[in-house]
C-alpha positions as CSV (number, residue, x, y, z in Angstrom):
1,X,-1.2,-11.1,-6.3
2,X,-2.8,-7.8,-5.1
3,X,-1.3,-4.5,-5.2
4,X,-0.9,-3.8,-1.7
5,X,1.3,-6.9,-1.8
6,X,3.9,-6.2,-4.1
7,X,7.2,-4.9,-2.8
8,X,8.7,-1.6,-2.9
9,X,10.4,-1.1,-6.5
10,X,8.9,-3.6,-8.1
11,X,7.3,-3.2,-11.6
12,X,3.8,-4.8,-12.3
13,X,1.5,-4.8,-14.7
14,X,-2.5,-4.4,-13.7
15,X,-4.8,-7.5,-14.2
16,X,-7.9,-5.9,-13.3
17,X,-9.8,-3.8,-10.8
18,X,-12.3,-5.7,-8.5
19,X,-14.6,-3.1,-6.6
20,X,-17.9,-1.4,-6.1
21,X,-18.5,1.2,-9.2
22,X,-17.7,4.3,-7.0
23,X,-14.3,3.2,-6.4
24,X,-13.8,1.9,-9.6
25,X,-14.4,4.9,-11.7
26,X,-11.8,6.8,-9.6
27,X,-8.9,3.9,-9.7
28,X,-10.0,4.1,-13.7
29,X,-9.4,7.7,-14.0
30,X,-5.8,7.9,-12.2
31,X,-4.6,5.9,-15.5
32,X,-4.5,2.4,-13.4
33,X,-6.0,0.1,-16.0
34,X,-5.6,-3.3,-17.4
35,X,-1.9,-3.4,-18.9
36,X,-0.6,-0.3,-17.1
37,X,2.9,-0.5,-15.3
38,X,2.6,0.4,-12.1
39,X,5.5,0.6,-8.8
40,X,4.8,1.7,-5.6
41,X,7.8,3.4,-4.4
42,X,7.2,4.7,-0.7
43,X,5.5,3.6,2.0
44,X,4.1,6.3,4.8
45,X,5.7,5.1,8.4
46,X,2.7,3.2,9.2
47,X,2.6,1.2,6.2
48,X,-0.8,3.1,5.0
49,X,-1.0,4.7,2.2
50,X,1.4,3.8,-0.1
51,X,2.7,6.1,-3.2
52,X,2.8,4.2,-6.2
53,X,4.3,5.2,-10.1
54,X,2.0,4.8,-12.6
55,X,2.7,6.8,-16.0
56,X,5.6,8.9,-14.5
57,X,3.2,10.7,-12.0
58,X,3.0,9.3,-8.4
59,X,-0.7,8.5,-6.7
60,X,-1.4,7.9,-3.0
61,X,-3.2,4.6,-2.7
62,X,-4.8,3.2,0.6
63,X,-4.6,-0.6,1.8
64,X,-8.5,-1.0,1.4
65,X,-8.3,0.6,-2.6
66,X,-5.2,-1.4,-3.8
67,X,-6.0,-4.7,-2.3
68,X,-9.0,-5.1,-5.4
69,X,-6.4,-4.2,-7.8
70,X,-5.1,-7.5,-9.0
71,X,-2.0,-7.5,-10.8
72,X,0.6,-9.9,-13.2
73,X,3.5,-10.9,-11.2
């Protein structure tokens, strides 16, 4: 299951991140790595972005970054 798929309050765990370098190195240096707990917890009225809660800080994600984050259901 991708990121952008899991529902609103729901704990996960990331599996990896699949996507070009650029992109990558910034999902890598919010904290979301292999193992972290992450929860996205609002969704903006038209469903894009969506806040998630990863380490106790809350990060702004888009549809097109979280979909290559796999994650453990």
């Amino acid at each position: 299951m991708t990121l952008d798929e899991v529902e609103l309050n729901r704990e996960v765990k990331v599996k990896c991140v699949n996507c070009d370098e650029n992109i990558k190195r910034r999902i890598l240096d919010l904290g979301i790595i292999e193992g972290t707990k992450i929860k996205p917890v609002l969704k903006s009225p038209l469903g894009d972005p969506t806040a998630y809660e990863v380490r106790g800080t809350l990060i702004s994600l888009r549809k097109e970054d979280s979909k290559n984050i796999l994650t453990n259901v």
